[in-house]
N, CA, C and O of each residue as an XYZ file, in Angstrom:
324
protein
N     122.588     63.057     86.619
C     121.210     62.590     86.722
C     120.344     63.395     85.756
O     120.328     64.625     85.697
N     119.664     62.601     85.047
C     118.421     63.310     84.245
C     117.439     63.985     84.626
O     117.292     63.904     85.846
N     116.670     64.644     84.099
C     115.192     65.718     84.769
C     114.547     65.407     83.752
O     115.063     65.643     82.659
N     113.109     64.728     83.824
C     112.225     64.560     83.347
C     110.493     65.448     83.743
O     109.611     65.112     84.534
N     110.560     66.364     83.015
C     109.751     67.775     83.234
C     108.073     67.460     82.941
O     107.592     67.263     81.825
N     107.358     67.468     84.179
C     106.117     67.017     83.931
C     105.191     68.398     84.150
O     105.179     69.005     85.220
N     104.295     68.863     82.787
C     103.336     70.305     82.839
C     102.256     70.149     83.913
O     101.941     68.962     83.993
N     101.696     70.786     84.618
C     100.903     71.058     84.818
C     100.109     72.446     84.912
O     100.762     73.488     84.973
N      98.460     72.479     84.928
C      98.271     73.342     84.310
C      96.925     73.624     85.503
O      96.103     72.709     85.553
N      96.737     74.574     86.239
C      95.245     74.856     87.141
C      93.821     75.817     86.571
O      93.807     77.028     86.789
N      93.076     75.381     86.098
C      91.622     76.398     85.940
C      90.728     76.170     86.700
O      90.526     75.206     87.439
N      90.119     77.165     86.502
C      88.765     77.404     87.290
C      87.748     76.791     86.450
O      87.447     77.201     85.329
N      86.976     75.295     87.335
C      86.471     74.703     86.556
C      84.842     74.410     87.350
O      84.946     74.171     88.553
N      83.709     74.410     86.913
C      82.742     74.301     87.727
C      82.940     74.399     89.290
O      82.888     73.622     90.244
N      83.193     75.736     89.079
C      83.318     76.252     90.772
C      84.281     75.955     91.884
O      84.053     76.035     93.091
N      85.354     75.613     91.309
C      86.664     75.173     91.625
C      87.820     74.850     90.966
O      87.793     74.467     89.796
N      88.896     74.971     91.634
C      90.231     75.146     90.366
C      90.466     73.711     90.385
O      90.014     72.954     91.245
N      91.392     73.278     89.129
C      91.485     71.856     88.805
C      92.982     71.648     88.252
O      93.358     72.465     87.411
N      93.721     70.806     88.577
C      94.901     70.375     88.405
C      94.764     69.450     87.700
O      93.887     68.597     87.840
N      95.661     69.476     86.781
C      95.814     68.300     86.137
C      97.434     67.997     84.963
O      97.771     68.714     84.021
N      98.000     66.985     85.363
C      99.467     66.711     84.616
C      98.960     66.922     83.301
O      97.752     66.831     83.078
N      99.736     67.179     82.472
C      99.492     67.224     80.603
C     100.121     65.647     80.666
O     101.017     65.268     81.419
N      99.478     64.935     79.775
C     100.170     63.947     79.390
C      99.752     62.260     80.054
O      99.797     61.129     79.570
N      99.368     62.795     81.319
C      98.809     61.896     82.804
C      97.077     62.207     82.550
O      96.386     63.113     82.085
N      96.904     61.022     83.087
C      95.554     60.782     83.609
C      95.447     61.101     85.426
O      94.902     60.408     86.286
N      96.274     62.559     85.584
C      96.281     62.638     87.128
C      95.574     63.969     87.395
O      96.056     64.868     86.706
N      94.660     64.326     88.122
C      93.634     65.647     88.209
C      93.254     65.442     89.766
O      92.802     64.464     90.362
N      93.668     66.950     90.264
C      92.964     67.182     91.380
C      92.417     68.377     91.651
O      92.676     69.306     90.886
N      91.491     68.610     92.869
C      90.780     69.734     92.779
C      90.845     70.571     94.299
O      91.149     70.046     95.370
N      90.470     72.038     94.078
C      91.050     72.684     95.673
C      89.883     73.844     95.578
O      89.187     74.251     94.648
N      89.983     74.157     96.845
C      89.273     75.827     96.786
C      90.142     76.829     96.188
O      89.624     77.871     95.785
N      91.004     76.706     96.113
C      92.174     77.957     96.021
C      92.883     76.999     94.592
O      92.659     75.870     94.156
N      93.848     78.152     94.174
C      94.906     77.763     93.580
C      95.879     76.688     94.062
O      96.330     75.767     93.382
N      96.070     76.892     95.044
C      97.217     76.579     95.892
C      96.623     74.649     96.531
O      97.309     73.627     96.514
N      95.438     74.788     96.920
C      94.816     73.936     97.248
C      95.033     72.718     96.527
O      95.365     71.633     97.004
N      94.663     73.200     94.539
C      94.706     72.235     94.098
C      95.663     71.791     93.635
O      95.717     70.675     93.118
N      96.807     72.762     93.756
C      98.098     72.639     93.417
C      99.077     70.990     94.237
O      99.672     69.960     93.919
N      98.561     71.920     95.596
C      99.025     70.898     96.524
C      98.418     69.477     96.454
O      99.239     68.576     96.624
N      97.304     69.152     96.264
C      96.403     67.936     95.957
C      97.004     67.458     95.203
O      97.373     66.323     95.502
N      97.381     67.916     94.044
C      97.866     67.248     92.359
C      99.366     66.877     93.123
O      99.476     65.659     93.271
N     100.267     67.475     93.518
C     101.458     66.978     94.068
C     101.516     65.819     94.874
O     102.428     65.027     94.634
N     100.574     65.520     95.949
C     100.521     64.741     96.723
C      99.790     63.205     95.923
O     100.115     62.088     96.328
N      98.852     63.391     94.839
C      98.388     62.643     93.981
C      99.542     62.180     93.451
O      99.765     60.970     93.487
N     100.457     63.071     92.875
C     101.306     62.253     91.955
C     101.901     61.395     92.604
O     101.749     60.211     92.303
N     102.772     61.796     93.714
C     103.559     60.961     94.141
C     102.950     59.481     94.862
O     103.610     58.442     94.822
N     101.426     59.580     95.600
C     101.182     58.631     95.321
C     101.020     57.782     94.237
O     100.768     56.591     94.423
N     101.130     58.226     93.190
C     100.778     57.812     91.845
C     102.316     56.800     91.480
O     102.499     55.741     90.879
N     103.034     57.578     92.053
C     104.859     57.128     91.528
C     104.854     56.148     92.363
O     104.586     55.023     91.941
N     105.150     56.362     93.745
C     104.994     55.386     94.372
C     104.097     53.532     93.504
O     104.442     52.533     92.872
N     103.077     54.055     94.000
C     102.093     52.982     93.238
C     103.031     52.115     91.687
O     103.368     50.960     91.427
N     103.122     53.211     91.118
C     103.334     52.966     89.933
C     105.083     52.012     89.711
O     105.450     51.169     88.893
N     105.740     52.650     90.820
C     107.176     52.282     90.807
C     107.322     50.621     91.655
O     108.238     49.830     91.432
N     106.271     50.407     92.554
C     105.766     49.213     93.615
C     105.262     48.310     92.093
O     104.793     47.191     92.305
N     105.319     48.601     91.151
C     104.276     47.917     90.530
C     105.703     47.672     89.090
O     105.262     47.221     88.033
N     107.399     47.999     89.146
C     107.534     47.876     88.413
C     107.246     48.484     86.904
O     107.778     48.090     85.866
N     105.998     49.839     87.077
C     105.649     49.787     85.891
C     105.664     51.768     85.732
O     104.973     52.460     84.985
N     106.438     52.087     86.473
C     106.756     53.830     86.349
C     107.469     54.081     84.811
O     106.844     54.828     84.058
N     108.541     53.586     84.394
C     109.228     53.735     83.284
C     107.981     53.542     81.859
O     107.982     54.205     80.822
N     107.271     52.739     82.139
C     106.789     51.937     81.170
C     105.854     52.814     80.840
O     105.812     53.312     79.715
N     104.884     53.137     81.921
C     103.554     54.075     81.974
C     104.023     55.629     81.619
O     103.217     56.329     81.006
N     105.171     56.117     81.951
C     105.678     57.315     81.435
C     105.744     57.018     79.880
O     104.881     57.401     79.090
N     106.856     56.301     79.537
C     106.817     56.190     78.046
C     105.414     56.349     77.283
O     105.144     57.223     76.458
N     104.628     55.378     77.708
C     103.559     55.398     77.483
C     102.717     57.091     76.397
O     102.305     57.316     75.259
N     102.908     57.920     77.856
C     102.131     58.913     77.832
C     103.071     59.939     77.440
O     102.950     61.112     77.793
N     104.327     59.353     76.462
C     104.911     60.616     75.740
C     106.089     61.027     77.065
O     106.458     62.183     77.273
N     106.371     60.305     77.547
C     107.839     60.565     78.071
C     108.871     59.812     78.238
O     109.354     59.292     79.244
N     109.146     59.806     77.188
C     110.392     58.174     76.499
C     111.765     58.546     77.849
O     112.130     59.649     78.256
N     112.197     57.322     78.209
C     113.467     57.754     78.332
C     113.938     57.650     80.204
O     114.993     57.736     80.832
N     112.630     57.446     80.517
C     112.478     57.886     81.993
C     113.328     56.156     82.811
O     112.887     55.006     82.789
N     114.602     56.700     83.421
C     115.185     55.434     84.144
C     115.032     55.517     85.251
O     114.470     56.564     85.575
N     115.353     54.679     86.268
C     115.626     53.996     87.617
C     115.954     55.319     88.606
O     115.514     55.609     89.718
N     116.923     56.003     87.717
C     117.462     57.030     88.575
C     117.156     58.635     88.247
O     117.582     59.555     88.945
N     116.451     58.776     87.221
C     115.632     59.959     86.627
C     114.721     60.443     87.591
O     113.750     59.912     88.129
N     115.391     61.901     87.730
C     114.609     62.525     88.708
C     113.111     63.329     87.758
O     112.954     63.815     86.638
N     112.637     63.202     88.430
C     111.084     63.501     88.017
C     110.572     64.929     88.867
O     110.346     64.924     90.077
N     110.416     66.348     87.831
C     110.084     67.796     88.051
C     108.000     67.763     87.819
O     107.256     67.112     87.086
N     107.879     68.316     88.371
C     106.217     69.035     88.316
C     106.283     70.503     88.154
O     106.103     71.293     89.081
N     106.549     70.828     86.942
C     106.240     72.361     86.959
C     105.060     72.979     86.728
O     104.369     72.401     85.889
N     104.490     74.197     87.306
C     103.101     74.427     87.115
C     102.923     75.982     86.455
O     103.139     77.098     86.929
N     102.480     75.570     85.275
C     102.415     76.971     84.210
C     101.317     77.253     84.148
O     100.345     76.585     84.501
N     101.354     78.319     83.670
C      99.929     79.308     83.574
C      99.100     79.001     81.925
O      98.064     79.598     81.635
């Protein structure tokens, strides 16, 4: 099975930290680090979900610079500094 490695990245942004995928139009926000960490995780996967119900997960990845992504491609969220 493949791993398809998605960045994410948290700052402190007008008075709260902010998540957001590199590459995605996906951003969430927390009191804490951790907060928004967890938000952005739970976002995505609604996001996959949605996106996979819709036929259109492979397509919308490619899209945004991640060629390659199949049926059975497991999908990582790593979160760097």
């Amino acid at each position: 099975m493949e791993t398809t490695v998605l960045t994410a990245r948290v700052a402190w942004q007008d008075g709260r930290y902010v998540a957001v995928i590199e590459g995605l139009d996906l951003e969430a926000a927390g009191e804490t680090v951790e907060d928004a960490q967890n938000e952005l995780i739970q976002l995505m996967r609604n996001w996959i979900e949605i996106q996979d119900g819709r036929s259109l997960l492979e397509e919308t990845l490619a899209m945004a610079g991640f060629p390659g992504v199949q049926e059975d491609t497991e999908l990582q969220l790593e979160f760097v500094d």
